[in-house]
C-alpha positions as CSV (number, residue, x, y, z in Angstrom):
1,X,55.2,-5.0,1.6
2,X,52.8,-4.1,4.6
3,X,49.9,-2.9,1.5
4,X,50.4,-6.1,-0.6
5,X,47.8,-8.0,1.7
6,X,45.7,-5.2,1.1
7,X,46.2,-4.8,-2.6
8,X,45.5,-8.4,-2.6
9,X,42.1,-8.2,-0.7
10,X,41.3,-5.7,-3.1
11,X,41.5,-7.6,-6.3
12,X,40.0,-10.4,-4.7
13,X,36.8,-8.1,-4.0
14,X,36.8,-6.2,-8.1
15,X,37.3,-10.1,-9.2
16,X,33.9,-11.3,-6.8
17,X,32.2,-8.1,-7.4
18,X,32.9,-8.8,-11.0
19,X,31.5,-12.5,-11.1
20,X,28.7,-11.5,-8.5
21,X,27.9,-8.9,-11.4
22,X,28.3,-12.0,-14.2
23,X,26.3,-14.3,-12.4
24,X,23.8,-12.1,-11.6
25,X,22.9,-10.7,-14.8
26,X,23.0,-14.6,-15.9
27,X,20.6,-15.3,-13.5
28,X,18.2,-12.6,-14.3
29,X,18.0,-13.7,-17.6
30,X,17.4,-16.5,-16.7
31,X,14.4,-15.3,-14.5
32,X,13.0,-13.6,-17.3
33,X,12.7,-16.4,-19.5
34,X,10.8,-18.3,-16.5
35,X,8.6,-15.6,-15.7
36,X,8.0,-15.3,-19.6
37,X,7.0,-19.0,-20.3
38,X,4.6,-18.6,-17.4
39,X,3.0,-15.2,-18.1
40,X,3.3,-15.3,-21.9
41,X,5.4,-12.2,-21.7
42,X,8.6,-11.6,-23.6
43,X,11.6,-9.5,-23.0
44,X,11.4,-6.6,-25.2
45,X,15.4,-5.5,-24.1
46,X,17.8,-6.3,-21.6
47,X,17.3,-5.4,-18.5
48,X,20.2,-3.2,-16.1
49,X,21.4,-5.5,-12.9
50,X,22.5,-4.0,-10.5
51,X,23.9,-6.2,-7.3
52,X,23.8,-4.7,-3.3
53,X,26.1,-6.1,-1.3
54,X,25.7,-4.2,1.5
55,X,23.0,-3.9,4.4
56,X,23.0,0.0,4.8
57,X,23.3,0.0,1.0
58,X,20.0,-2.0,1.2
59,X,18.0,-0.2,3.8
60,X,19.6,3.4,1.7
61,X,18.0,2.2,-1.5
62,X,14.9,1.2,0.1
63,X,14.3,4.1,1.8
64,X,15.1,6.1,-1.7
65,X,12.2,3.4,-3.5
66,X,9.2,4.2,-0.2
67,X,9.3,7.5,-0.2
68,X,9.3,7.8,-4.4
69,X,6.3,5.3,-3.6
70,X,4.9,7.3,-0.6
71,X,6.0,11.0,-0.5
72,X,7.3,11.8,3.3
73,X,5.4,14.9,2.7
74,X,2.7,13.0,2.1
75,X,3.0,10.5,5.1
76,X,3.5,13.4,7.5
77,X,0.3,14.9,6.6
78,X,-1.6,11.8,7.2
79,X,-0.1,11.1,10.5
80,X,-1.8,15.1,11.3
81,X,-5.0,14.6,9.7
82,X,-5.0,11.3,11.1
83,X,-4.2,12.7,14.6
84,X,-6.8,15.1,13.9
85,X,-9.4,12.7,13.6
86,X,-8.6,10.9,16.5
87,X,-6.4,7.8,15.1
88,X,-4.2,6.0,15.8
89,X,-2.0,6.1,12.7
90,X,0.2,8.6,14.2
91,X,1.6,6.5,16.8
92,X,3.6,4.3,14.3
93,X,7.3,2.5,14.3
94,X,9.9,5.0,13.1
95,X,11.2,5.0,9.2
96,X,14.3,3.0,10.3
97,X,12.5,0.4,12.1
98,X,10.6,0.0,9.1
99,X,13.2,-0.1,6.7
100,X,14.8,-3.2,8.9
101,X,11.2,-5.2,8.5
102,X,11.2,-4.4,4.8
103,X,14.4,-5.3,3.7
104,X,13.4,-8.9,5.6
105,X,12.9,-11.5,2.9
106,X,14.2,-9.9,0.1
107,X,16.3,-11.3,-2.5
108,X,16.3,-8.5,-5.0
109,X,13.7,-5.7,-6.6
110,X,12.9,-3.9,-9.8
111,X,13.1,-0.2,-10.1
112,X,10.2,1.1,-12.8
113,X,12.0,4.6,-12.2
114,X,15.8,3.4,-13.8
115,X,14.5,0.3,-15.3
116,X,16.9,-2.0,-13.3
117,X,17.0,-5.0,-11.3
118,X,18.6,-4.8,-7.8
119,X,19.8,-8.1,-6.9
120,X,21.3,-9.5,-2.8
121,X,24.2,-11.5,-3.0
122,X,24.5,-14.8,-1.2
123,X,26.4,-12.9,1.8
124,X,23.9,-9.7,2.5
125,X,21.0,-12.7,1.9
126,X,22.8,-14.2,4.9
127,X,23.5,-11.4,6.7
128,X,20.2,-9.8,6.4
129,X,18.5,-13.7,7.0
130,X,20.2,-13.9,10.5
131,X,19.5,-10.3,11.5
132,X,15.7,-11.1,11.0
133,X,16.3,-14.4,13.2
134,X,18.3,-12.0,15.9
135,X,14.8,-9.5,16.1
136,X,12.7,-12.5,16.3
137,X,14.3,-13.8,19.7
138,X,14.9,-10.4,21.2
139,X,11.1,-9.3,21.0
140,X,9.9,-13.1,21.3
141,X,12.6,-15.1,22.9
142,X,11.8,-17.7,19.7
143,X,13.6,-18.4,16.5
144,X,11.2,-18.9,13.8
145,X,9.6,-21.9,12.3
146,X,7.2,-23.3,9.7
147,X,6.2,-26.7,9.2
148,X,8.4,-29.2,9.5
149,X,6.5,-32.6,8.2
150,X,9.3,-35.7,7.5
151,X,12.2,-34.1,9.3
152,X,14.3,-33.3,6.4
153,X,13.7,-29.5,7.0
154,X,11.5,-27.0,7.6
155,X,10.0,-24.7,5.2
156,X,12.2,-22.2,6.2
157,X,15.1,-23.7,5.4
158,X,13.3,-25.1,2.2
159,X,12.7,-21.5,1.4
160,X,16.1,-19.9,2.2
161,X,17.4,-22.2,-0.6
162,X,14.9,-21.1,-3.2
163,X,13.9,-17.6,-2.1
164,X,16.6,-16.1,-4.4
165,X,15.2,-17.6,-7.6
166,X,11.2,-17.4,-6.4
167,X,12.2,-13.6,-6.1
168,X,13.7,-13.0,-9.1
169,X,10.7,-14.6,-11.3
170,X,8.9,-11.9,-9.2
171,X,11.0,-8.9,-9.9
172,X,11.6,-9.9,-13.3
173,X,7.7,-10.3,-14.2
174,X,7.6,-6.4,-13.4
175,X,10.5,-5.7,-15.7
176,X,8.4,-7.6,-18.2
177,X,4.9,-5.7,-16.8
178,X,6.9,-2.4,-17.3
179,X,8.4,-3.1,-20.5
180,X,4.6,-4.2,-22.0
181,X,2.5,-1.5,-19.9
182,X,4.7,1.1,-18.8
183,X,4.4,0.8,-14.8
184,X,6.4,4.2,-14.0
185,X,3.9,6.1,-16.9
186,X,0.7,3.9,-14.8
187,X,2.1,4.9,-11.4
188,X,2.1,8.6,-12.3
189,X,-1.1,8.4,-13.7
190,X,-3.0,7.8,-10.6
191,X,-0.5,9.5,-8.2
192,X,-3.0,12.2,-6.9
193,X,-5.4,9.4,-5.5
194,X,-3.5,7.3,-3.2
195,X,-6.5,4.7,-3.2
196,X,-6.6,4.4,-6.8
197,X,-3.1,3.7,-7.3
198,X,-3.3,0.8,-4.4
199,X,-5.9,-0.8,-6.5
200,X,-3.3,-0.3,-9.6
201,X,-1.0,-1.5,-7.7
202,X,-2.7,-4.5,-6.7
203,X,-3.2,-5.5,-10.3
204,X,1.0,-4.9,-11.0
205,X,1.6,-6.7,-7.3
206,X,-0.6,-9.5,-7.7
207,X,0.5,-10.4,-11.4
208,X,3.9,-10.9,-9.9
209,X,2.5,-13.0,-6.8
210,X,0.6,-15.1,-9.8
211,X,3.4,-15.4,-11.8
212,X,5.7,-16.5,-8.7
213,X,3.1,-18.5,-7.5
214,X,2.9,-21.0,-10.9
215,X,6.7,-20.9,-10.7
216,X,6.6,-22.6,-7.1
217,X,4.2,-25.0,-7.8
218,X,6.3,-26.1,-11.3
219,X,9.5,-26.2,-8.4
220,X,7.3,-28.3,-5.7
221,X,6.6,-30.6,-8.6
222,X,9.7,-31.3,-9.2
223,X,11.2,-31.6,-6.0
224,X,11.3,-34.3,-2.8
225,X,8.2,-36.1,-1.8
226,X,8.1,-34.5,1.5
227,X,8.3,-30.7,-0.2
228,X,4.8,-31.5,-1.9
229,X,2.9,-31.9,1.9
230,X,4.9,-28.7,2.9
231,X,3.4,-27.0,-0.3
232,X,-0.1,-28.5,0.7
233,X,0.1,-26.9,4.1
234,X,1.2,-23.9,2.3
235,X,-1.4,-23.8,-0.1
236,X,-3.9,-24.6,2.7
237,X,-2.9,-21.3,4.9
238,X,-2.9,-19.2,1.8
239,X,-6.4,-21.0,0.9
240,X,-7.5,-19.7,3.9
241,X,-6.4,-16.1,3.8
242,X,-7.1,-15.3,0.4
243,X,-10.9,-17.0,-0.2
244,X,-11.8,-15.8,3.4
245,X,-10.3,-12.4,3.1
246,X,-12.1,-10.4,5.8
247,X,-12.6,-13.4,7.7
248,X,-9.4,-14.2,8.7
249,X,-8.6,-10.8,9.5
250,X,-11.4,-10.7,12.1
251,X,-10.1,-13.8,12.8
252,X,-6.6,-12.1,13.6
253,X,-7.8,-9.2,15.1
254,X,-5.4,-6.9,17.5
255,X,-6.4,-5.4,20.2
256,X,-3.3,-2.7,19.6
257,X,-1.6,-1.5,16.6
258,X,1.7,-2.3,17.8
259,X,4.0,-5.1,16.9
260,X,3.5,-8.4,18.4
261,X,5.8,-10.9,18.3
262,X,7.2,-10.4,14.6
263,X,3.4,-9.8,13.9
264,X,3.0,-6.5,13.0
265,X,-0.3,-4.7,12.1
266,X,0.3,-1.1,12.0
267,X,-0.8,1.0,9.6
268,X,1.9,1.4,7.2
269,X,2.5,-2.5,7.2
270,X,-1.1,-2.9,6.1
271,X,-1.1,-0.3,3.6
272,X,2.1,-2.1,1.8
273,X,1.2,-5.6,1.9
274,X,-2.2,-5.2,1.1
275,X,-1.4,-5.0,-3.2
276,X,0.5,-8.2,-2.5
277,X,-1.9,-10.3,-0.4
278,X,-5.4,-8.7,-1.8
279,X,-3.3,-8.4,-5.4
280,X,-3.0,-12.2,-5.8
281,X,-6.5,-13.1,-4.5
282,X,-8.2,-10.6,-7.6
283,X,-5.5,-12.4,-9.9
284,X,-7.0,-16.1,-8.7
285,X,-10.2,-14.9,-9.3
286,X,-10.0,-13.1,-12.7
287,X,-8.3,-16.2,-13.7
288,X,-11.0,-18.4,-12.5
289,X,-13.0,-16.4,-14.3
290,X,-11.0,-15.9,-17.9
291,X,-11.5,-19.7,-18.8
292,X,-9.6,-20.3,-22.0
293,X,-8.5,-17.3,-22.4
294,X,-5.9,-17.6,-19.2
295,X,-3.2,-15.0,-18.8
296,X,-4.2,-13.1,-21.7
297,X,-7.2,-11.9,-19.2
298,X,-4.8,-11.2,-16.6
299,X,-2.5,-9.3,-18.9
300,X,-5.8,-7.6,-20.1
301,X,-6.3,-6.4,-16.5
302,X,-3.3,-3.2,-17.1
303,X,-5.8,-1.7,-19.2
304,X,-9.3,-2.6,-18.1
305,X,-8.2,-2.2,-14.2
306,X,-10.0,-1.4,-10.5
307,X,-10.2,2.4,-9.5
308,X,-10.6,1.3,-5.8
309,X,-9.4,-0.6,-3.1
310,X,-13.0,-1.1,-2.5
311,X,-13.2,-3.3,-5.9
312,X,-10.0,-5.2,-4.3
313,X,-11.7,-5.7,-1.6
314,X,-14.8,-6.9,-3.1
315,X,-14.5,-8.3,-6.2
316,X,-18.1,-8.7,-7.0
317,X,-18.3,-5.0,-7.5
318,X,-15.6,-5.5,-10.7
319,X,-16.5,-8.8,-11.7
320,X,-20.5,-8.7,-11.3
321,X,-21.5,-6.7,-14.2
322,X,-24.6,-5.9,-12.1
323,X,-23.0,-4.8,-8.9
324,X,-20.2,-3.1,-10.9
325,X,-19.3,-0.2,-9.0
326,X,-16.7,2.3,-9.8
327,X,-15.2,5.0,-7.5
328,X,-17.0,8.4,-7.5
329,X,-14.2,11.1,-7.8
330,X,-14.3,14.3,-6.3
331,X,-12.9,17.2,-8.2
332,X,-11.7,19.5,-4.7
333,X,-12.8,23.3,-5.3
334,X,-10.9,26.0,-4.4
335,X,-10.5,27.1,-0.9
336,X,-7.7,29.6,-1.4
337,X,-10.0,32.5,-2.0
338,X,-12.0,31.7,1.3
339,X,-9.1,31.3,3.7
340,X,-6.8,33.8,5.2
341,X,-3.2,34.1,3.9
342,X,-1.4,32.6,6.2
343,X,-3.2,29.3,5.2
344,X,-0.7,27.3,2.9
345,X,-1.8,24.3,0.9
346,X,-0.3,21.1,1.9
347,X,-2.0,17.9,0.3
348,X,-5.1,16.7,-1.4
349,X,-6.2,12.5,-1.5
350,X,-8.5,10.1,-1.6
351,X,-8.2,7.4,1.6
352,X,-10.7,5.0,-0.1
353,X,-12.6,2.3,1.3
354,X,-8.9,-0.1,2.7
355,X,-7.3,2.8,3.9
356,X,-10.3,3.9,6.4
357,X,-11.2,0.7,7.3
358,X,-7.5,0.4,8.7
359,X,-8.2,4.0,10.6
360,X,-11.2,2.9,12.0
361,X,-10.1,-0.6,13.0
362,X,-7.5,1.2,14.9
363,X,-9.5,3.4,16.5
364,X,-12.7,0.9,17.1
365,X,-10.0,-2.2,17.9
366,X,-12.9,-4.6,15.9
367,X,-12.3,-5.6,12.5
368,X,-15.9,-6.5,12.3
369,X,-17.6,-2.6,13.0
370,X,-14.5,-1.6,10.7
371,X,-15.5,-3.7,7.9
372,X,-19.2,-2.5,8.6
373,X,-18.8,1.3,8.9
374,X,-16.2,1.4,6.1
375,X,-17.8,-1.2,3.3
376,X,-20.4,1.2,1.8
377,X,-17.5,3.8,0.8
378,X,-18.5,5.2,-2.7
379,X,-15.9,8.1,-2.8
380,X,-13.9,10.4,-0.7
381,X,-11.0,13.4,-1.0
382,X,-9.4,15.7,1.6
383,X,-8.0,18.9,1.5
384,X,-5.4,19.6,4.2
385,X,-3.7,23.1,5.0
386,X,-1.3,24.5,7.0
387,X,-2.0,27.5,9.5
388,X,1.5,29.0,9.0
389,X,0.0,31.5,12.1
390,X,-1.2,28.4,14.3
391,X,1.5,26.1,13.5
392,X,-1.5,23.6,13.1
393,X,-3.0,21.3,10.2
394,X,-7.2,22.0,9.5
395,X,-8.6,19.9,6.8
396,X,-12.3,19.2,4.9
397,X,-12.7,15.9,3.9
398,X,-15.7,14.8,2.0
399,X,-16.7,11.3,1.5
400,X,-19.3,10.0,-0.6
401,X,-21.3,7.3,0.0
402,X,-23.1,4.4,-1.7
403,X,-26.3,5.0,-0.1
404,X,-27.8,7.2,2.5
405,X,-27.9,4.9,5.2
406,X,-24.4,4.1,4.8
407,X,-23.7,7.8,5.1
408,X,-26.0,8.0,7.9
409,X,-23.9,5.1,9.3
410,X,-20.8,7.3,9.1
411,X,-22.1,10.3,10.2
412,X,-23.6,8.8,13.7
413,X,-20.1,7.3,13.7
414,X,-18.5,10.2,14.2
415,X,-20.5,11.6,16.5
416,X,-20.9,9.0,18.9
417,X,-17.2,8.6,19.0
418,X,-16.4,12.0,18.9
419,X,-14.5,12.1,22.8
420,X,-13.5,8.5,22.6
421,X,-11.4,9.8,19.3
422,X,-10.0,12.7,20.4
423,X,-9.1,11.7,23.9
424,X,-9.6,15.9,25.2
425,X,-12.6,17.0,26.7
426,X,-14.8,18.3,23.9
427,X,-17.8,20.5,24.4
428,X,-20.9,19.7,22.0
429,X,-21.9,23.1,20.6
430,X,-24.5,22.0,17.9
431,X,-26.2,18.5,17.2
432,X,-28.7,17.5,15.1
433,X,-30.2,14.6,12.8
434,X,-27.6,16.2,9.9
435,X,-24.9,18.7,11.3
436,X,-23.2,18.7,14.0
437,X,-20.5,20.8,15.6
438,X,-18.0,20.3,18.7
439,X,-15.4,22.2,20.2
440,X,-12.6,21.9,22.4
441,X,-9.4,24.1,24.1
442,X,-7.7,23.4,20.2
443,X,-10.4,23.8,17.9
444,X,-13.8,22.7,16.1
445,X,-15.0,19.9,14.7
446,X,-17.8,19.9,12.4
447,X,-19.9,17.1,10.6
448,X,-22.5,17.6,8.2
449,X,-24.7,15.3,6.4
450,X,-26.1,16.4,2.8
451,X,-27.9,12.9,1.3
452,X,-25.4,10.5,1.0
453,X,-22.6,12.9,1.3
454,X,-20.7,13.3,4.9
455,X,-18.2,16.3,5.8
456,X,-16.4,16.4,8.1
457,X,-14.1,19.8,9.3
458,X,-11.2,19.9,11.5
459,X,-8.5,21.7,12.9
460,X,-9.9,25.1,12.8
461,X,-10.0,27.9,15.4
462,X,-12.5,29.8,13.9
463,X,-15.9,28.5,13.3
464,X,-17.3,30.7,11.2
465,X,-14.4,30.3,8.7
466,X,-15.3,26.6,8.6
467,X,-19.0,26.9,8.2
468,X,-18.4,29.8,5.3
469,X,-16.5,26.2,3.5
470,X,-19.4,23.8,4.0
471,X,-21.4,25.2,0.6
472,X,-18.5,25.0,-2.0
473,X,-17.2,21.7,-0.4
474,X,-20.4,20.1,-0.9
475,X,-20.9,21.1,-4.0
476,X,-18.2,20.0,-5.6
477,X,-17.8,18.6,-9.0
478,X,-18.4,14.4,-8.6
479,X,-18.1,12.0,-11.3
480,X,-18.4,8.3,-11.6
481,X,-15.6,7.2,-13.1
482,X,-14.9,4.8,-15.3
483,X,-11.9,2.1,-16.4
484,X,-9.8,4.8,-17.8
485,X,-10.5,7.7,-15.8
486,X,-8.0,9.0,-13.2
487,X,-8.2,12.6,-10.8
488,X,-6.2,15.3,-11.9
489,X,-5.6,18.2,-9.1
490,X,-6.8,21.1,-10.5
491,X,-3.9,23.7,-11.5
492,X,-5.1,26.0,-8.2
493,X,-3.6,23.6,-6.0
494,X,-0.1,22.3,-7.8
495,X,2.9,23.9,-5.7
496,X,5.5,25.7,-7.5
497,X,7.7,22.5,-8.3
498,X,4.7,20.1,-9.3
499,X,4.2,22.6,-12.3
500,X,7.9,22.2,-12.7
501,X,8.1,18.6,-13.0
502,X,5.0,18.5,-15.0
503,X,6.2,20.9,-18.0
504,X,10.0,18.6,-17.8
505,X,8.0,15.5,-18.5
């Protein structure tokens, strides 16, 4: 008799799991069919739901979905080039922490990969909603608050009882995006440059925001008089961040890459908001710009898409047919030949206009000489190694530029901040108008300047091995490319299970 109760708890949790699983493929249908009236997309097949019930569930199948999205291999060797170079990326907030701050605010998710919805139930939306209000007072000793106009509520609590529904529309106009364009077959596409697939990215990211965005206002219109001045103020704050995009984050600037007060600014939170923030402004502004034609522009934009964050960023150089500016891509050589064997090849990736700015603003601790060093990106493409002898990273990055003064710009950069960056004492050894070369008890740096072309070497012990690089760096094979051009790593530097994956495809 003692396992009845227990039998009985059981059956009562198959019999919820099994209406959770009812309702919630009920609901995404119905999500669909909102999403579809707004973005004049149509379900092509029914779409898998799968429900999470459970936090470390959650935080387990977000940490499965970042690093299909961003390669830990990957990551790691940005946090040493990065370190190399004298930024600050490297000091960032563990993966856990970042997990915790991801899974904040979220109702539920598509997965391009398995073609399925994950949606929260009402309990882990709970749980996961008071855990987020617990972090808040412990770093800031405040609960959080929005605007709170009449007194009925705030927008929080507004929000809490339509978040589940705004995210669904959301999710749901990806499983439409994927079904109509493919978004796993687009991802993989552009996975060798990291830039190019933000600005891809941005187009999937801010479609969604669009979409979810109409399906708020069609709710605020339809709801209590005192929701429409809360979606005024909204409006007004998003007004301000998306039309004075650069602006406001002067505006914001922080003087530290840490987390302030639920605020956080590192790195990696930059580089995953940004298609979601920066997504939805290009969206407002291609649809300003459609007229008539409305979301059949915006559905246009998965084929005739940005190359670069720098075209996210300004969107006069994608929708100004005479400041048009594509990305130039740089085919990387091969180094293999030149360096010893116990050199093994780890990465090779463009950082693009967004992601340097973000290096530079962490370094420099001014959005404004950020903005200013970074804006006149044209190109760019690393190629990291590992000394297996050394037990050290050494890299060549080459970056192109849209003019010569901008790569003059960069170049006196560098070497004006060459001690403040690496924070060792370094020893100049070589400096001139074009080249210049430093050293310290680690290794050398080297920067040279061919027209509006800037290199930059780091990370190795022996300087002549570096300076026997410069040549075939700089004179590798560039292109301008165009809408449906994407980099492909030449076969020379795919590792054993790239090649692997590529013939299983």
């Amino acid at each position: 008799m003692k396992k009845l109760p227990c039998f009985f708890a059981a059956l009562v949790l198959l019999q919820s799991r099994a209406f959770a699983q009812q309702a919630g493929e009920k609901q995404v249908l119905w999500a669909a069919d909102k999403a579809g009236r707004i973005n004049k997309l149509t379900l092509l097949s029914q779409v898998e739901t799968r429900y999470v019930d459970d936090y470390d569930e959650l935080l387990a199948i977000l940490k499965e979905l970042y690093e299909k999205d961003y390669p830990k291999e990957r990551y790691r060797t940005l946090s040493m080039l990065s370190e190399k170079l004298g930024f600050y990326i490297s000091k960032e907030i563990d993966e856990d922490e970042y997990l915790i701050l991801s899974a904040e605010g979220i109702a539920g998710f598509y997965d391009s990969e398995i073609k399925a919805i994950y949606v929260l139930t009402s309990d882990l939306i709970d749980t996961v909603q008071k855990k987020q209000d617990q972090r808040l007072f412990d770093e800031c000793g405040y609960k959080e608050t929005f605007f709170s106009g009449y007194g009925y509520e705030t927008v929080k609590d507004w929000y809490k009882r339509n978040r589940a529904d705004l995210t669904l529309v959301h999710e749901m106009t990806h499983a439409l995006q994927d079904q109509h364009f493919d978004l796993e077959g687009w991802f993989k596409q552009y996975e060798a440059n990291t830039d190019a697939s933000l600005a891809i990215r941005s187009v999937v990211e801010g479609f969604a925001e669009y979409t979810e965005e109409y399906f708020l206002s069609q709710i605020m219109s339809n709801s209590e008089p005192y929701v429409n001045e809360i979606y005024r103020y909204y409006n007004l704050m998003l007004y301000e961040i998306l039309e004075y995009r650069r602006e406001w984050e002067m505006k914001n600037d922080s003087y530290t890459p840490e987390d302030v007060c639920g605020d956080f600014v590192s790195y990696r939170y930059k580089l995953s908001t940004f298609p979601y923030t920066y997504g939805l402004a290009f969206m407002q502004r291609l649809h300003l710009e459609s007229g008539w034609r409305g979301w059949d522009k915006l559905q246009d934009a998965h084929y005739d898409h940005p190359l670069s964050t720098e075209q996210i960023l300004h969107l006069e150089k994608f929708f100004d047919k005479k400041k048009l500016d594509f990305p130039v891509f740089i085919v990387p050589p091969d180094l293999t030949p030149l360096l010893p064997e116990s050199f093994e090849f780890l990465d090779t990736d463009s950082l693009g206009e967004f992601r340097i700015y973000i290096m530079l603003k962490d370094l420099m601790f001014s959005s404004e000489d950020a903005i200013r060093v970074s804006e006149g990106w044209g190109g760019d493409r690393y190629i990291a190694f590992m000394d297996n002898n050394e037990k050290d990273i050494s890299f060549a990055w080459l970056t192109v530029w849209d003019s010569e003064k901008d790569a003059d710009e960069f170049f006196n950069f560098f070497n004006e901040n060459i001690i403040h960056r690496k924070q060792i004492s370094v020893k100049t050894v070589l400096k001139n108008k074009n080249y210049s070369v430093f050293q310290s008890f680690r290794d050398y740096s080297i920067i040279k300047k061919k027209g509006d072309m800037v290199l930059i070497l780091e990370g190795f012990k022996n300087r002549d091995l570096a300076e026997s690089l410069i040549e075939t760096i700089l004179n590798a094979e560039t292109y301008k490319a165009e809408y449906e051009d994407y980099e492909v790593v030449p076969d020379y530097y795919e590792k054993p299970e790239d090649k692997e994956n590529v013939s299983n495809r």
